[in-house]
KOLGUMI-682081 format. One record per atom (N, C-alpha, C): atom name; chain; x, y, z. Coordinates in pm, whole numbers. Example, Ala and Ser with C-alpha at 12.3 -4.5 7.8 and 13.67 -1.06 7.14 Angstrom:
2
R  at  ch      xx      yy      zz
R   N   A    1319    -569     780
R  CA   A    1230    -450     780
R   C   A    1320    -330     780
R   N   A    1285    -225     708
R  CA   A    1367    -106     714
R   C   A    1290       3     787
This chain:
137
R  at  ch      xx      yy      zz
R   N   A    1273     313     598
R  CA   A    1138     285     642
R   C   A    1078     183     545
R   N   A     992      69     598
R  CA   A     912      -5     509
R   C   A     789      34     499
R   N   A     729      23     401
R  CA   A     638     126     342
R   C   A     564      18     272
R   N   A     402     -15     281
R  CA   A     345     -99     186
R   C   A     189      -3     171
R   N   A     188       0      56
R  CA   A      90     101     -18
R   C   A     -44       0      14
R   N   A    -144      25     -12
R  CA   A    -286     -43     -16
R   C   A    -326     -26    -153
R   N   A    -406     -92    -216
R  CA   A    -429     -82    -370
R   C   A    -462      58    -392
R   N   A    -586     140    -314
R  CA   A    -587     225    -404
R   C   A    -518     357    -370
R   N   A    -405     331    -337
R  CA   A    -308     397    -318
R   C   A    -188     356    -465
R   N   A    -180     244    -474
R  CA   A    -143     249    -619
R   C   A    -188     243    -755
R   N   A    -309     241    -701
R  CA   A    -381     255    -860
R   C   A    -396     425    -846
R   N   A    -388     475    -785
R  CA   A    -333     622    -828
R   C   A    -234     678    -857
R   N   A    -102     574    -782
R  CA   A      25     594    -835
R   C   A      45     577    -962
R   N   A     -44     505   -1040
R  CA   A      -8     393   -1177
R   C   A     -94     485   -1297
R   N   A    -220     565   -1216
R  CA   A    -325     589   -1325
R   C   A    -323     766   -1356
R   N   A    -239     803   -1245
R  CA   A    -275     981   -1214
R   C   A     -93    1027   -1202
R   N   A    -100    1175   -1226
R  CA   A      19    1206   -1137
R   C   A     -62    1248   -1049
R   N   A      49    1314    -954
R  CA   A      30    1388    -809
R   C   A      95    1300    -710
R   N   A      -1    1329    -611
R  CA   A      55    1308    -454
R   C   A     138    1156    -473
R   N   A      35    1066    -505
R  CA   A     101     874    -482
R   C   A     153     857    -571
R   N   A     185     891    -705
R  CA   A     289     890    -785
R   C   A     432     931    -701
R   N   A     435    1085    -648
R  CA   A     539    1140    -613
R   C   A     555     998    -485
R   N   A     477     979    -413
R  CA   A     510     922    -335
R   C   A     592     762    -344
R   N   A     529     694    -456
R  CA   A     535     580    -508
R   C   A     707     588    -508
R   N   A     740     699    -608
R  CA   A     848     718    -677
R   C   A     995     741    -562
R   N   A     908     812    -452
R  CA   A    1014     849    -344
R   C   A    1054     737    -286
R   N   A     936     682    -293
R  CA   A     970     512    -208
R   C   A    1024     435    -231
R   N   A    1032     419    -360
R  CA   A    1104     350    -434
R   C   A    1305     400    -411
R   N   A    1283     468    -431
R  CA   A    1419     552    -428
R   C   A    1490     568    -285
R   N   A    1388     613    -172
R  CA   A    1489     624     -30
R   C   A    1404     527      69
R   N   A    1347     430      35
R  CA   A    1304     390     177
R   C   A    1258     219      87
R   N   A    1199     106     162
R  CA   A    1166       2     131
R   C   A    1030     -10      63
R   N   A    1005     -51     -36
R  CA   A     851     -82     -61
R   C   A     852    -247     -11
R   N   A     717    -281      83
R  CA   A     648    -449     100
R   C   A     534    -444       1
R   N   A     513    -521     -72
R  CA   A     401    -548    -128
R   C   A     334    -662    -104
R   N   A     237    -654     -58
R  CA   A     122    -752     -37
R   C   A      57    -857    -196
R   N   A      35    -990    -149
R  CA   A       5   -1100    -283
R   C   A    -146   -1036    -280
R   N   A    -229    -994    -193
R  CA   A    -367    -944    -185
R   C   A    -384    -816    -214
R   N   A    -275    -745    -256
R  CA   A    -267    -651    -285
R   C   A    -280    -639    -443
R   N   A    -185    -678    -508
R  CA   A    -135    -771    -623
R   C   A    -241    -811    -721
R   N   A    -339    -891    -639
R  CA   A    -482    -931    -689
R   C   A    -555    -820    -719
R   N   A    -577    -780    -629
R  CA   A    -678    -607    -631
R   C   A    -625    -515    -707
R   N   A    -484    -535    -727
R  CA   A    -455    -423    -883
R   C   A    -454    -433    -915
R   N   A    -417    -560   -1016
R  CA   A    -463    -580   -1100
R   C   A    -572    -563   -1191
R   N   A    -688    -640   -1064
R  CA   A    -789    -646   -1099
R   C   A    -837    -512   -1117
R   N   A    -842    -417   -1050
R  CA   A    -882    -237   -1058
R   C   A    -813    -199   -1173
R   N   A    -693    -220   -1205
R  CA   A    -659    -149   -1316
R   C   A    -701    -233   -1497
R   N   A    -762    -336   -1491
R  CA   A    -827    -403   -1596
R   C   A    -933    -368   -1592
R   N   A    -990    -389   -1479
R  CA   A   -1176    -363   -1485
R   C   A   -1234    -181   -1491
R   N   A   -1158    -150   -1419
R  CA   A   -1224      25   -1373
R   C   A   -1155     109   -1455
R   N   A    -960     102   -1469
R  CA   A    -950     175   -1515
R   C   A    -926     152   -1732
R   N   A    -943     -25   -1725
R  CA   A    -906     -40   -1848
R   C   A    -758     -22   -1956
R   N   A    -673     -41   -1819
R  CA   A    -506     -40   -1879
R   C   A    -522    -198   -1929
R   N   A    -418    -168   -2070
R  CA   A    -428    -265   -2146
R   C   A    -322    -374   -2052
R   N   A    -326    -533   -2059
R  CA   A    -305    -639   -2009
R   C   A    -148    -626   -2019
R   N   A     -69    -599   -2113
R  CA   A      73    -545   -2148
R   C   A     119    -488   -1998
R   N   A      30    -358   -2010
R  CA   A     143    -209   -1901
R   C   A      75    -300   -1737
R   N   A     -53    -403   -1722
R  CA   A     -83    -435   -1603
R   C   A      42    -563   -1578
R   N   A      96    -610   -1675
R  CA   A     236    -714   -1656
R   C   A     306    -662   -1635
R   N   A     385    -527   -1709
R  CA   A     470    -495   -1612
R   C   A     485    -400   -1477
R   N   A     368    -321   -1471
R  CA   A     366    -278   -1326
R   C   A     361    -433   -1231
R   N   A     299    -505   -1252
R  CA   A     314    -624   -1144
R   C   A     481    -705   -1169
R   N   A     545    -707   -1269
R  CA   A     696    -704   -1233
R   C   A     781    -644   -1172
R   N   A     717    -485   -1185
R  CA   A     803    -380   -1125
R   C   A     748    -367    -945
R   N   A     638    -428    -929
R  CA   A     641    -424    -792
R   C   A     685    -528    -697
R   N   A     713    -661    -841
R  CA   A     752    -793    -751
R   C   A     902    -759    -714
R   N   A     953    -687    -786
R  CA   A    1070    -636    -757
R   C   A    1133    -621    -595
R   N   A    1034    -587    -522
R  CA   A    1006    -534    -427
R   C   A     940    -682    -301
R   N   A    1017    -740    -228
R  CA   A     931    -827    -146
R   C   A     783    -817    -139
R   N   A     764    -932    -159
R  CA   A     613    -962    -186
R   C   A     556   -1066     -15
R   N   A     460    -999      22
R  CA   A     429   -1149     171
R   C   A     284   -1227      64
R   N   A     296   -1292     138
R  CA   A     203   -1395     107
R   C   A      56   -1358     199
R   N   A      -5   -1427     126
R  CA   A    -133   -1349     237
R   C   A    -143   -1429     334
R   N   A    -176   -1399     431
R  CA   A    -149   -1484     568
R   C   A    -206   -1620     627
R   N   A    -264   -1635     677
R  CA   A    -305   -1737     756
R   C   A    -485   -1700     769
R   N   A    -423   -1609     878
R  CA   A    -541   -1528     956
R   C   A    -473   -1347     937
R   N   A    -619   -1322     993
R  CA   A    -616   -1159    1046
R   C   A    -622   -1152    1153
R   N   A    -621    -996    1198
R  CA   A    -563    -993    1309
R   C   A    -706    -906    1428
R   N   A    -835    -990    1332
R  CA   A    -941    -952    1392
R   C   A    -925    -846    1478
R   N   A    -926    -745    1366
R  CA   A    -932    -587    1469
R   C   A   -1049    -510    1457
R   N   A   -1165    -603    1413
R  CA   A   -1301    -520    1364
R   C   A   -1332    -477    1278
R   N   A   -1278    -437    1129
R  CA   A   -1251    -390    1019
R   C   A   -1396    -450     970
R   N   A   -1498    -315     958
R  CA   A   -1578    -370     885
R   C   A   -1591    -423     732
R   N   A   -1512    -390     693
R  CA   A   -1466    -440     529
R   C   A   -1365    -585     509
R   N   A   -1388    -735     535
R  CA   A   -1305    -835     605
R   C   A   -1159    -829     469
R   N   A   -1226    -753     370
R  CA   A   -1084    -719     254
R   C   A    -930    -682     320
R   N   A   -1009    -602     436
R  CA   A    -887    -473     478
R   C   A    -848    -525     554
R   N   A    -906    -574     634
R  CA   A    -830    -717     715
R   C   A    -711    -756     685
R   N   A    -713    -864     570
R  CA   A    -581    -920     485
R   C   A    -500    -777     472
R   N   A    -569    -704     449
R  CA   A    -434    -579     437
R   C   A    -410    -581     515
R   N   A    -427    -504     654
R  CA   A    -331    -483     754
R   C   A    -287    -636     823
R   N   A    -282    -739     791
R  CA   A    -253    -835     807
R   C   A    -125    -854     685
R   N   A    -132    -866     620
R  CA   A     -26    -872     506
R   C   A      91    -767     521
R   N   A      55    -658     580
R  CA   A     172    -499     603
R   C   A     219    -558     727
R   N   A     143    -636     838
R  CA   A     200    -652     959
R   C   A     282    -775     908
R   N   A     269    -881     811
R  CA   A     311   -1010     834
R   C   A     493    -938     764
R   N   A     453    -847     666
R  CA   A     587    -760     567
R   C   A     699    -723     692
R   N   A     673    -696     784
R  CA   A     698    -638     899
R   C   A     741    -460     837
R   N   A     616    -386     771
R  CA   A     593    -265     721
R   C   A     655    -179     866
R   N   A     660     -43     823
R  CA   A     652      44     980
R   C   A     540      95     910
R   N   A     446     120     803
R  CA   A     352     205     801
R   C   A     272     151     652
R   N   A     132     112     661
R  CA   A      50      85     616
R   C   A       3     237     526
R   N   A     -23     271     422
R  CA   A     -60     386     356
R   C   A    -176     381     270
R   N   A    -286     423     282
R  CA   A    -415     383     278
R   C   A    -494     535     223
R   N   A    -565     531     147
R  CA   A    -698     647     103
R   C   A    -840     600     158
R   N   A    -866     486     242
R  CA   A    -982     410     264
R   C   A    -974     451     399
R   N   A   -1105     530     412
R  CA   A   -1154     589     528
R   C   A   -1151     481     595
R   N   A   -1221     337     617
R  CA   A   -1220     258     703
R   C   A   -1103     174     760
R   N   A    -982     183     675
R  CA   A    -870     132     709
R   C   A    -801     253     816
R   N   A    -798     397     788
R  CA   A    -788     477     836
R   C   A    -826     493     987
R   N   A    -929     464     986
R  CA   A   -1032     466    1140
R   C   A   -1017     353    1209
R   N   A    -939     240    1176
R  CA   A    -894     139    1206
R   C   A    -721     156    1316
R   N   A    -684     251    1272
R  CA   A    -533     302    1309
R   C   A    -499     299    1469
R   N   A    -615     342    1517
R  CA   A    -592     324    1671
R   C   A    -563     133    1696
R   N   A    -619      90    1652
R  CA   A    -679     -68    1716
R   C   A    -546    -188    1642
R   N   A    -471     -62    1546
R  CA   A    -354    -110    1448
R   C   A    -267    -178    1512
R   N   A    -165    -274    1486
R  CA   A      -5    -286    1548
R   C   A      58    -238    1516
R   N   A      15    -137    1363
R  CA   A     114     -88    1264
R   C   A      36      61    1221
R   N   A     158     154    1215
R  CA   A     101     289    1168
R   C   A      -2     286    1037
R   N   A    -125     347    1017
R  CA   A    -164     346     925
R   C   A    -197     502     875
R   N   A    -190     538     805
R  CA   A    -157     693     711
R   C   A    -213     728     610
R   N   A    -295     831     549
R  CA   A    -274     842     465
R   C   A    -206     878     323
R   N   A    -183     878     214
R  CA   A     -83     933     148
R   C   A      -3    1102     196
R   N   A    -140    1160     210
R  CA   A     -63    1296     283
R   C   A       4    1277     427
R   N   A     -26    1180     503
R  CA   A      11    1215     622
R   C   A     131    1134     581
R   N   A     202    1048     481
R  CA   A     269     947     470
R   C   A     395    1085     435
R   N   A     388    1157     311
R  CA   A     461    1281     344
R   C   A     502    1383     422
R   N   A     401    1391     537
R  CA   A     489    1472     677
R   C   A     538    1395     743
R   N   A     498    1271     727
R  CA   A     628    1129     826
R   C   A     753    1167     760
R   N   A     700    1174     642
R  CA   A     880    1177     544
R   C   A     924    1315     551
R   N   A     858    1388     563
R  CA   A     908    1553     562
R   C   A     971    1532     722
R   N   A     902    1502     830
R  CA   A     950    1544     948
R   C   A    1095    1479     970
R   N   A    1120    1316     876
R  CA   A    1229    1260     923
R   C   A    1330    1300     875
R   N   A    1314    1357     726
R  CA   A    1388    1461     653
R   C   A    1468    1574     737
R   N   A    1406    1669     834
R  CA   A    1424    1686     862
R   C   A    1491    1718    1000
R   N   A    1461    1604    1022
R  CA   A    1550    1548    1184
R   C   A    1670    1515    1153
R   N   A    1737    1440     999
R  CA   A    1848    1430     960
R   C   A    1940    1537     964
């Protein structure tokens, strides 16, 4: 499965344990991570400004995710109404990755899911996708 996180889905992977850590880590391990260049920007930037990780550990989390195909931010969006025009470029950037599932903590990206081309989830629901396929194996 291709799998592209939304920032603050990894700035919890990066800043907390729990759920998006475990998740981060699984992803890494059995399925594809896409990472978004607009993505990239925004974690940076969140993890200098809000959470205050020193400039060092924010270089190499952004190595360790370039690791991982990176899209470019697009052109356009995919004008789906998104009142936040940020989230836009996201689900524009997961669709351009050719993601199967967008993974998001932002209520408005969330409520966006119907109007999607692409699954959008949150971290918990991103684990019963993976629990259920788990178990279909």
């Amino acid at each position: 499965m291709r799998v592209f996180f939304d920032t603050n889905v990894l700035v919890s992977a990066f800043a907390t344990r729990g759920l998006c850590a475990d998740l981060f880590s699984h992803v890494l391990l059995e399925h594809d991570l896409v990472v978004g260049e607009c993505v990239l920007v925004e974690l940076r930037r969140a993890l200098r400004d809000r959470i205050k990780v020193p400039r060092r550990t924010i270089e190499e989390i952004d190595a360790l995710l370039r690791d991982s195909p990176v899209v470019a931010t697009p052109e356009s969006h995919l004008h789906l109404g998104i009142s936040d025009p940020d989230d836009e470029w996201i689900v524009a950037a997961a669709v351009a990755g050719r993601a199967d599932v967008l993974v998001t903590g932002d209520s408005v990206l969330l409520g966006a899911a119907p109007r999607s081309p692409i699954a959008i989830v949150s971290p918990r629901g991103l684990w019963e996708l993976l629990r259920q396929k788990d178990r279909a194996k």
